[in-house]
N, C-alpha and C positions, 0 to 999 in steps of 0.2 A: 773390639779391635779398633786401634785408632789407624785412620786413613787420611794422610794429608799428603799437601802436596806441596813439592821441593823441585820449583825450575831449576833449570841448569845441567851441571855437569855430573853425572852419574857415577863415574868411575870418582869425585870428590865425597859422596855421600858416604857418614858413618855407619853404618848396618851392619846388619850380621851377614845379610846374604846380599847378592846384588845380581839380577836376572839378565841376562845377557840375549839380548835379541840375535841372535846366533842364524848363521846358516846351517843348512844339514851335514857339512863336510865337519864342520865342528874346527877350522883349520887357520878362522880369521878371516877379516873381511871388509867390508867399508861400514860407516856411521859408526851408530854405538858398537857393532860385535869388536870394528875397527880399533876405537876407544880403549877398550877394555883391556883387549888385547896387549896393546903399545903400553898401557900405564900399567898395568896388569903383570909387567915382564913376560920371561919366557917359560917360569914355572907354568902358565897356565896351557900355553901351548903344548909345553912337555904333556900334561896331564891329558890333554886332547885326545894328544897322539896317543896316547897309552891306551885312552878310551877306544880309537879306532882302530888297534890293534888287536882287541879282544873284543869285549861287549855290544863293541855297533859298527863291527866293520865295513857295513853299509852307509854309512854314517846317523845323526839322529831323526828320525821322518817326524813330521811339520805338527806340532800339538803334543808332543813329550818335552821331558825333560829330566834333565843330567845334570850333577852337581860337582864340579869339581875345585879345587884350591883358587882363593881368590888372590896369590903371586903377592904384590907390592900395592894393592889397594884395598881400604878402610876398610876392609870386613875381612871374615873368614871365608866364606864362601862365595863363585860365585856359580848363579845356576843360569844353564846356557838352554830354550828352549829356540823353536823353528819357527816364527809364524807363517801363515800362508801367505803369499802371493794374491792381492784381490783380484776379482773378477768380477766382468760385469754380468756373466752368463751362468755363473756359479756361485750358492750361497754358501762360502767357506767359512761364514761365521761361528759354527761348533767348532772348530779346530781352534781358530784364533779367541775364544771362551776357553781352548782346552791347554795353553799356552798358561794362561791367568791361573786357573785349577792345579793342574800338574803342577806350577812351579812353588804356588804356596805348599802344596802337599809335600814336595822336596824337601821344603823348607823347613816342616814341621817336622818331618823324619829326621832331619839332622841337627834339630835342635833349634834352630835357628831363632831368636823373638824378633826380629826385625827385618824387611827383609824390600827392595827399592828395585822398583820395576820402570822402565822404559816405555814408550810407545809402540806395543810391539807390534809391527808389521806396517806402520803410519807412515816411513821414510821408503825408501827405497821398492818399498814391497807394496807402495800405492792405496794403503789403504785411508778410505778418508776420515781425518782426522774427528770427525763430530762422531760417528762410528764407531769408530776406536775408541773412544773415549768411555760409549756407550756398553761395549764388550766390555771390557776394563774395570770399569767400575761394577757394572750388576754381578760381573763373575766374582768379582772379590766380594763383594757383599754376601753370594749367594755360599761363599765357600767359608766365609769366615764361622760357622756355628760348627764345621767340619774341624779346622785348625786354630781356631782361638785358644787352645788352653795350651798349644805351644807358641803361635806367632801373635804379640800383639801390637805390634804398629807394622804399617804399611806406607811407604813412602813413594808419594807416584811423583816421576820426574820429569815431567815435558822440556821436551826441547823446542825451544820459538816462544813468540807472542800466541801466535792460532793455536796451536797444542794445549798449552798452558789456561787460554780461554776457555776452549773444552772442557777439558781436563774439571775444569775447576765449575764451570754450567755443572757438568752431570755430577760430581759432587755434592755441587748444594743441593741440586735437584733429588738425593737417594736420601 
């Protein structure tokens, strides 16, 4: 599986799938879920709703993932997981590992070969970014011999200079 990395803007990247760092309401949101959204039109939101009308009407708890129409941007799909919230009194790192897992698994289920993930949980949800990077990468490594023979590029998209520095350490580094 190829793994590189593509600064910038998420909702511009070509892929098949595009993973949405999502809140649990599934309903839209600030940063990337924000993004997405807004470029994304309102098919994706329609499809939300549909979601939380039936299948998660609780909406989707923090380490799943859900795959629905990716509206008016470069791919077919996009797949919307929950990261956690960090803490400093809680190791919530299997969740945000299950974030990375779950979504490539989506993706494989649905065909997907290509498939451009976010920093999930590194914006707003605090988590710190040398960390994230850390999760990010070993779980994709760890999951690629699971979904290689249907996903084979991975395109990880930091947003900033720090993210992008990470991002790209623990890359060389695997």
């Amino acid at each position: 599986m190829d793994v590189r990395i593509e600064p910038g803007d998420i909702t511009a990247v070509a892929v098949d799938a595009i993973v949405n760092a999502a809140n649990s309401s599934l309903l839209g949101g600030g940063g990337v879920d924000g993004a997405i959204h807004r470029r994304g039109g309102p098919r994706i939101l329609a499809a939300c709703r549909q979601l939380r009308g039936s299948a998660l009407p609780d909406g989707l708890p923090a380490g799943q993932a859900v795959a629905t129409t990716a509206g008016d941007l470069p791919a077919q799909w996009v797949i919307h997981t929950v990261g956690p919230v960090h803490s400093s009194s809680e190791d919530r790192s299997a969740v945000l590992a299950s974030c990375y897992r779950e979504s490539l698994r989506t993706a494989a289920d649905l065909g997907a070969r290509s498939v451009a993930f976010p920093a999930i949980s590194a914006g707003v949800y605090g988590w710190p970014i040398d960390d994230a990077a850390r999760i990010a990468v070993k779980t994709i490594r760890e999951t690629a011999p699971e979904v290689d023979h249907v996903v084979d590029a991975v395109v990880l998209v930091p947003f900033g200079t720090a993210a992008e520095r990470a991002f790209r350490a623990r890359l060389e580094a695997s």
